[in-house]
N, C-alpha and C positions, 0 to 999 in steps of 0.2 A: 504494500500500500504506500501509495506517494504521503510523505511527512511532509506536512505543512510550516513553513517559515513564517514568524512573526517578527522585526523589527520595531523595537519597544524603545520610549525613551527619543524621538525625534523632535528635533526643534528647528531646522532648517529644514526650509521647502529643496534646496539642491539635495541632501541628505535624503530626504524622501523618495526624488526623482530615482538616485541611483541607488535606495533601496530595491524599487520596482523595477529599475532596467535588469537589475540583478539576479529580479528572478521570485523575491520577498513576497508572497501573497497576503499580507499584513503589513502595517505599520500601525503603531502604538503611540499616541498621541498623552502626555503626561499634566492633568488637571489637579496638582496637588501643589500647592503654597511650597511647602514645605522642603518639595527635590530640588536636584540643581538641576535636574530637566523639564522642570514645568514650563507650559505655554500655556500664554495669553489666548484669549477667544477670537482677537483678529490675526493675530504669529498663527493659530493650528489653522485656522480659514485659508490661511495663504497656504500652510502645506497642503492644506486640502486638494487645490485648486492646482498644485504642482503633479500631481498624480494622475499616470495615465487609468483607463478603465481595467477593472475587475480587479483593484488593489482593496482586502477591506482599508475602513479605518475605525478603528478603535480608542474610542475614551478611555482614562485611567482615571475614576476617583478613589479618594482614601475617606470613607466616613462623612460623606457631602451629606448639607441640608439641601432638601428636593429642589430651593429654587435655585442652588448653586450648577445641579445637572440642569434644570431649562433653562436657565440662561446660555449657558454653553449648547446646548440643542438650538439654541435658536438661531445663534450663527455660525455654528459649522455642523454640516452635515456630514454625521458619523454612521458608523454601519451599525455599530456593536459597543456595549459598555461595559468597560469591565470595572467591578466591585473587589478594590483591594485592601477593605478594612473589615470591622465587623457587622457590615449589612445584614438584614434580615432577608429573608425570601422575600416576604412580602414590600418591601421596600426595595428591593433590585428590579422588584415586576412592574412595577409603577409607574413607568417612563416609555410603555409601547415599542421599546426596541430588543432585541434579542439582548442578552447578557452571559459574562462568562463572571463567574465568583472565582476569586483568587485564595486557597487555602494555605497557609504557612503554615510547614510542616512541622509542627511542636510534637513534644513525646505525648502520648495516649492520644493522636489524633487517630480514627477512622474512619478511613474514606468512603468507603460503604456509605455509612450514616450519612457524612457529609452529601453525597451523590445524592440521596433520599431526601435528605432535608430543602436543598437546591437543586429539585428533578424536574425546575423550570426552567433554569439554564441550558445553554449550551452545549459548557462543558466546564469542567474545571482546571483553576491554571494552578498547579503548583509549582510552588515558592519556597525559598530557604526559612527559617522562622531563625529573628534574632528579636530577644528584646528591645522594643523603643523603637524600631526600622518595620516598618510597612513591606519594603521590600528594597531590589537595590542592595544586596548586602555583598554580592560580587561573590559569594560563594556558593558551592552546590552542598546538595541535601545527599542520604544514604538512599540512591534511586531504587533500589532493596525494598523501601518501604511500601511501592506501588505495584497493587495486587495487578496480578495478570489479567485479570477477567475485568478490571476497570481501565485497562492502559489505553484502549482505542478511543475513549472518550475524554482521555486527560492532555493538556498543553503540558509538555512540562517546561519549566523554566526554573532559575535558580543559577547564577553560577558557570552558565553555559560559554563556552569559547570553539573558535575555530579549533584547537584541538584538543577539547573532552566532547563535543556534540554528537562524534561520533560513537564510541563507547556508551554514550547516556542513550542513540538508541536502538545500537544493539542488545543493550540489555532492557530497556522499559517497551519500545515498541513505540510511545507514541502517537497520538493523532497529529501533532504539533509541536514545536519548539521553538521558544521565547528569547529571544538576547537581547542585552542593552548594552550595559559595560563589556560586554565581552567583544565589542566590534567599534571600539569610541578609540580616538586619540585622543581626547580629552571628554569630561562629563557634558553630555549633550550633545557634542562635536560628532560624527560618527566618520572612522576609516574606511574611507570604499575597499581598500584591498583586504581588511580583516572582514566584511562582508563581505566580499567575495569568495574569501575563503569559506568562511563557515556555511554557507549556502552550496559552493562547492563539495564541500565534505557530505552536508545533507543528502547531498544528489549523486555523490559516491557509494554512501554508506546502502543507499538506496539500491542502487544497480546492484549492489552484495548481496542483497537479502531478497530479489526477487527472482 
């Protein structure tokens, strides 16, 4: 099965461009105060509007009040929202667009449950779990922890680089893979040749296994 590329963490409309010439069937758009990659509602409009067709784009909130996601609905058109704090179901549903719930992988999580609890979602993105960090920790999780019978409906992300992407999905499988820092010459900046590469690797590891 083709493993889907997410480019997470953009803030330059060029960055975007040759996320998508590259190959990227996502880019991650970052609405949280907080990161050093957040963007403005008119900065993601113009990445928007940099992207050729059938690129999704996906929102990042961390814990938004509703009218912080329509505001941002109202001037860029996004495909997908992803929920990277501790939303409820019913509050990820509430906005008429698809959504992915971001789980950070702390000890006694189970994903079962979680899948259950957000069986309106998409899918789930897992993430590294550090105290006091949302995400963005730049490190990977024990990929061990995701059961095989959930791996076709999980992103995974955490940690990911042009050279672990391949090992993470040889061994997890996959529906997706998420990177930020692992393809930045600096926080927000992104490397087209370390995109290149990881997106190449994906497309290798690919040809391996089918």
């Amino acid at each position: 099965m083709r493993t889907r590329v997410k480019i997470c963490g953009i803030t330059r409309p060029e960055d975007a461009y040759q996320a998508a010439r590259l190959g990227a069937d996502a880019i991650g758009l970052v609405f949280y105060a907080n990161s050093p990659r957040a963007v403005g509602e008119s900065q993601a409009a113009d990445i928007v509007r940099s992207l050729p067709p059938f690129v999704t784009t996906v929102g990042l909130f961390v814990d938004p009040v509703p009218t912080e996601v329509a505001a941002v609905l109202a001037k860029v058109p996004l495909d997908l929202i992803q929920f990277h704090g501790n939303e409820s179901p019913e509050f990820c549903a509430r906005f008429d667009l698809p959504y992915l719930k971001a789980i950070r992988m702390r000890d006694g999580i189970d994903l079962a449950t979680e899948q259950e609890r957000y069986r309106d979602a998409c899918g789930l993105l897992l993430d590294t779990y550090q105290s006091g960090l949302p995400g963005g920790t730049g490190e990977s999780f024990d990929w061990g922890r995701v059961p095989e019978e959930l791996a076709a409906s999980i992103i995974l992300a955490g940690g990911l680089t042009p050279e672990n992407v391949g090992a993470a999905i040889k061994q997890v499988r996959p529906y997706a893979v998420d990177v930020s820092g692992g393809v930045e010459a600096a926080k927000g900046v992104k490397d087209v040749a370390k995109m290149a590469a990881f997106i190449g690797e994906v497309r290798s590891v690919e040809n391996e296994l089918t």
